[in-house]
N, C-alpha and C positions, 0 to 999 in steps of 0.2 A: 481447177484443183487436180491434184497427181492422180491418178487413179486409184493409189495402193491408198495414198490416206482416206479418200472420198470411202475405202470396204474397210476401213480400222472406225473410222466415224461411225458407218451406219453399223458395225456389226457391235460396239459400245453401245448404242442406242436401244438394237434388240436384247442384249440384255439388261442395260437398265428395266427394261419394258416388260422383261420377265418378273425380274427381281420385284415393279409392284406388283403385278401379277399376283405372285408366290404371296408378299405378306396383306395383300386382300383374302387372298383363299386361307389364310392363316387363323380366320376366323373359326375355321375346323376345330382348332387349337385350343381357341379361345373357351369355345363352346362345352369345351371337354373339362376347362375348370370349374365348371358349375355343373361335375356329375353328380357330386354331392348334398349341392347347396341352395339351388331353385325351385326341388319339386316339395311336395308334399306328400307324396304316395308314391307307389312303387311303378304305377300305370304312367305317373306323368316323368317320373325317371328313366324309364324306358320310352317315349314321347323323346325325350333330348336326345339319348343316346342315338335312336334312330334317324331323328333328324341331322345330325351330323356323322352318322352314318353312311348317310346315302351320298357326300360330298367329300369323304377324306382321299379316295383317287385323285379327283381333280390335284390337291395342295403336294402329292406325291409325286405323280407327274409331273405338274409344274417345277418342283426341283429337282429332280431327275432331268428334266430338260433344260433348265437353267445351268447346271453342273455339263451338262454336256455340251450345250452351246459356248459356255466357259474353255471347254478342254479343246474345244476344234477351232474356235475363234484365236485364245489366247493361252496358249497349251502352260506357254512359260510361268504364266501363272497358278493356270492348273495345278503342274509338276512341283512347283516351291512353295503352294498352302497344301496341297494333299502329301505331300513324301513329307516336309517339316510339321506342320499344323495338326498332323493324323489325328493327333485325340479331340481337338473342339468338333474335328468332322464327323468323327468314328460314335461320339457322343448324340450328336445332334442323327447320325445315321439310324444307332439305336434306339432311340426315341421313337422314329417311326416305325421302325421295325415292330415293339412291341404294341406301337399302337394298332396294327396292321392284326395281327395273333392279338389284339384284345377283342377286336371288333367282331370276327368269327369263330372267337374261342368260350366268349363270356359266359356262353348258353347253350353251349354243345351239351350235349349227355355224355356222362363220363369224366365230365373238368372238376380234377383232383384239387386245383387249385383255390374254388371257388369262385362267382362269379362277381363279390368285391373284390379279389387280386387282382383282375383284367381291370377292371373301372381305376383302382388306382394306379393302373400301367397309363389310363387314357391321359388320368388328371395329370400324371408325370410326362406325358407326350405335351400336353397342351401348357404346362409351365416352362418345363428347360425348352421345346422346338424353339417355341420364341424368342427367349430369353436368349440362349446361344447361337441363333442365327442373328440378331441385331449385335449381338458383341461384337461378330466375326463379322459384320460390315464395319462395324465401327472402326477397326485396322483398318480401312480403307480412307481413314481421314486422321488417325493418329499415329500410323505405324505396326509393322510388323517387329521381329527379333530375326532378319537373316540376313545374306552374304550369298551374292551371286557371281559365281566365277565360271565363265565362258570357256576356258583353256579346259575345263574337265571335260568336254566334249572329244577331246583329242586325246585323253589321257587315256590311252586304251589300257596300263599296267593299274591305273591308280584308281580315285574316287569316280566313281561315272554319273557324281550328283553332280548339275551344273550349281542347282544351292544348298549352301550349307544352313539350320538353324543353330541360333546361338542359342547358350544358359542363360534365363535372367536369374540373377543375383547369384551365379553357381548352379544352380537347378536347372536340370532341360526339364521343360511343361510339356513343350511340343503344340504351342498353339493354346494351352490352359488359361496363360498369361493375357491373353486380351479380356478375360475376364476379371482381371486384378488391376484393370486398367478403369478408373472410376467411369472415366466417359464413355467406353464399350461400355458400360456395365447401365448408366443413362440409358443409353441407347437401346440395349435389350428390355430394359425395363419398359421403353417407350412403346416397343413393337408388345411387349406380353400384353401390356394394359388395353392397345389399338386393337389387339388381338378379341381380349373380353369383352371390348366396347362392339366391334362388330359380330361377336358370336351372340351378341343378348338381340343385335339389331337382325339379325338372322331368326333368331328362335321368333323375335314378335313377328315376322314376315312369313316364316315355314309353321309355324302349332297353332293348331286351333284349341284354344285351350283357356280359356277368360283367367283361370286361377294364374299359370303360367306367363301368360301377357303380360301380367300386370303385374306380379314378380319382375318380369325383365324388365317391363321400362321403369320400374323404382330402382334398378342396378344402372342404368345405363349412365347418368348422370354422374355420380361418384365414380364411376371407374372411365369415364370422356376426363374430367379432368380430373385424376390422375395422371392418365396421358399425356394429356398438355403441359400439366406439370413437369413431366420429364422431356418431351420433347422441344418444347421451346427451352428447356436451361440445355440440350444438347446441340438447339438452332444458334440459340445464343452465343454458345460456345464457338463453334463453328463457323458463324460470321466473322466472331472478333479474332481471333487466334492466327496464327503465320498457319498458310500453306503450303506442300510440295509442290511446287513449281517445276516449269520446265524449261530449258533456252532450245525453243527450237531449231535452229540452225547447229550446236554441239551435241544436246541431247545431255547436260548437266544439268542435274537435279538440285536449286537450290530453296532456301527460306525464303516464302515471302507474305508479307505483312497484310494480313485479310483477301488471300489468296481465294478463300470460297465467294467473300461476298462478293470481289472482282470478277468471278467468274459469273456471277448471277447480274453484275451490272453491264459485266462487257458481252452479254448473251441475255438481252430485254426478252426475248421469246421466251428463256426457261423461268424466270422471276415473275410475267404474265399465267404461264401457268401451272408455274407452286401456287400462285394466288388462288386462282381460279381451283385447285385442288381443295385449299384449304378454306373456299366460302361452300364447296360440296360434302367436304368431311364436318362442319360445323352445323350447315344446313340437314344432313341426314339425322343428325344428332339431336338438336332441337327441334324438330318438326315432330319425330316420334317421341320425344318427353312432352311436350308440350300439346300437340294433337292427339288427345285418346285414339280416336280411332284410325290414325296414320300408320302403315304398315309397308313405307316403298323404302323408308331411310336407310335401308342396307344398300338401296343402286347409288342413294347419291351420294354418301359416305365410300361406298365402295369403289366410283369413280374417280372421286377425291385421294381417294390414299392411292389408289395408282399413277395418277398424277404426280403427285407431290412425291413419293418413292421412285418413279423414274427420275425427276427432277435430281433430286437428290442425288443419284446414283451418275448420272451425267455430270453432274456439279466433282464429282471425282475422276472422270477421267477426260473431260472435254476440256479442250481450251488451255493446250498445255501444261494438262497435270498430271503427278505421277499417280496411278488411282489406288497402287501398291504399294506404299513408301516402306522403308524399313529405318528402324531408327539405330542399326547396328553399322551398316556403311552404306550414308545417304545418294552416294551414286549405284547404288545395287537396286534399287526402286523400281519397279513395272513401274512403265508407263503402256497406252496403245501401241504405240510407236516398235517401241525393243520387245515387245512379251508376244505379237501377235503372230498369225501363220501367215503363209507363204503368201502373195498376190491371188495366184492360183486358186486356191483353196479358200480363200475369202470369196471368190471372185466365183467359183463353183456353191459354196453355200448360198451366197447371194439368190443364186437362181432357185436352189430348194426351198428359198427362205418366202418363194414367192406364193405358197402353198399354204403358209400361215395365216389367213383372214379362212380360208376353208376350214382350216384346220376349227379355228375361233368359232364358224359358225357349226361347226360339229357338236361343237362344246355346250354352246349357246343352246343348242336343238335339245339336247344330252338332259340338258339341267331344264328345261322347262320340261321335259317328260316326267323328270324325279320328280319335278314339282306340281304335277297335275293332280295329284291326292294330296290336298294338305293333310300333317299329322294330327290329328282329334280319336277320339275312343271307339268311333266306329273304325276306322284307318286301325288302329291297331288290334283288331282281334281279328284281322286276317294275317295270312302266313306272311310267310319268308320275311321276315321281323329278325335284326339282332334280338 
């Protein structure tokens, strides 16, 4: 295999791999829409808050390094969702932002604004993060709105954007428009719900708390299949529907007819394990509904959705497919191929990339330290508490 494709393969791979990553820790998210709605007191309200407290860095960095292994990997796609897309990003950026200033502001001395205004900065983190991050994958299988033209690179008098975005219907959105896209919008809804389902599987795992418990795992069930409900009518979708295709020898983007599931039949490893994702996403889910006293279903759920969201995320750009498409002019598409860096440069990250299993077990170390005090009532009337 060429070398340069052998570092466009693997360097798609790590970020797929990030991307589940990101929306397993997304459970942050999750967790933060039931600041309202799970406690019965104010001690086991602050119980929640802290428990997802102590984990909303990890889901930060995580996209902070997903967006940057994105920009050095595959700049060209970078530079034509962030200059056109700004506002789904700039949205989804704000979101965390205030979740960040909710978490250390809610209970400062002196906060003008009260310390319900910060709780519903979280609940508004933990809705749109998800919500407009699964939309803004979802253009990853239905299309963008832009126009890549390569000669602005030379055009030193004129535009020095290589892409342009277009108006949909006359209106620039600037990126808004994937969310008016029904199937982005499945798709967001999929990750919000996977979101709540593993932040309730988290809280039964981190609070020690019998009232709380058992609150969550009466949530977990109705909001697992929600999920499902959306997520399989967007697999569904997905399967049956024309894909972006590629001709690898011209590098012409065209239609073709169950373009994903082709890609899941003609790559048996990735369709072994989506499977194998989705009997740990279903397993984590029913063992803790169904075993009172089971409290691991967050690892094998949390396994599960990593699997199955890399899968997924390879299934758009492996195997000659454009993982970009735009549905404005269908030869202007990213694929790995035309969007990514130099040989060099893949070829130099490569080697830093090899620092990522440390990096993992850092993390690993990081989160079983948080977790060596579970939350319960003696845990919280010691200090340094949000």
């Amino acid at each position: 295999m060429d070398k340069l494709i052998f570092l466009q393969d693997y360097w798609w791979f790590i970020i797929s791999l990030l991307g589940g990553l990101l929306v397993f820790l997304l459970f942050v998210q999750g967790g933060q829409t039931f600041v309202f709605s799970l406690h019965k007191n104010a001690l086991q309200q602050r119980m929640l808050v802290n428990s997802t407290g102590r984990k909303w860095e990890f889901t930060f960095t995580t996209l902070v390094t997903f967006g940057g292994a994105f920009f050095a990997s595959f700049p060209l796609f970078y530079s034509t969702s962030f200059y056109g897309a700004y506002w789904v990003w700039m949205l989804i950026l704000f979101c965390f932002v205030i979740q960040a200033v909710s978490y250390e502001y809610q209970n400062k001395k002196g906060n003008v604004f009260g310390k319900k205004t910060y709780q519903w900065a979280l609940f508004l983190n933990g809705v749109l993060g998800p919500l407009l991050i699964g939309a803004a994958v979802g253009t990853f299988f239905t299309g963008a709105n832009f126009v890549v033209d390569r000669t602005n690179l030379t055009n030193l008098g004129g535009n020095l954007s290589v892409s342009t975005w277009q108006d949909y219907n006359g209106v620039m959105l600037h990126g808004l428009e994937a969310v008016l896209n029904p199937w982005n919008l499945v798709l967001g809804l999929a990750v919000l719900f996977l979101a709540r389902t593993t932040g309730l599987l988290y809280f039964v795992n981190n609070v020690r708390d019998e009232e709380l418990n058992q609150a969550a795992r009466k949530r977990i069930l109705p909001n697992a299949i929600i999920f499902l409900v959306f997520f399989l009518a967007f697999l569904g979708f997905l399967l049956t529907t024309q894909g972006f295709a590629v001709d690898p020898a011209t590098g012409e983007v065209f239609m073709e007819k169950y373009k994903y599931l082709n890609n899941l039949l003609q790559q048996p490893v990735l369709l072994v394990v989506m499977l194998l994702g989705v009997v740990g996403v279903l397993a984590g889910i029913l063992l803790t509904v169904f075993k009172p006293h089971f409290n691991k279903g967050i690892w094998y759920e949390g396994v599960g959705v990593v699997l199955v969201v890399t899968v997924l995320l390879l299934m758009a750009g492996w195997n000659n497919t454009a993982y970009y498409p735009t549905t404005a002019d269908l030869q202007s598409s990213l694929t790995i191929r035309n969007s990514s860096s130099s040989q060099y440069t893949l070829e130099v990250m490569a080697y830093a990339s090899l620092v990522i299993p440390f990096v993992l077990a850092y993390i690993f170390y990081a989160w079983r330290k948080l977790d060596f005090h579970k939350f319960d009532e003696e845990e919280m009337k010691k200090g340094n508490h949000y």
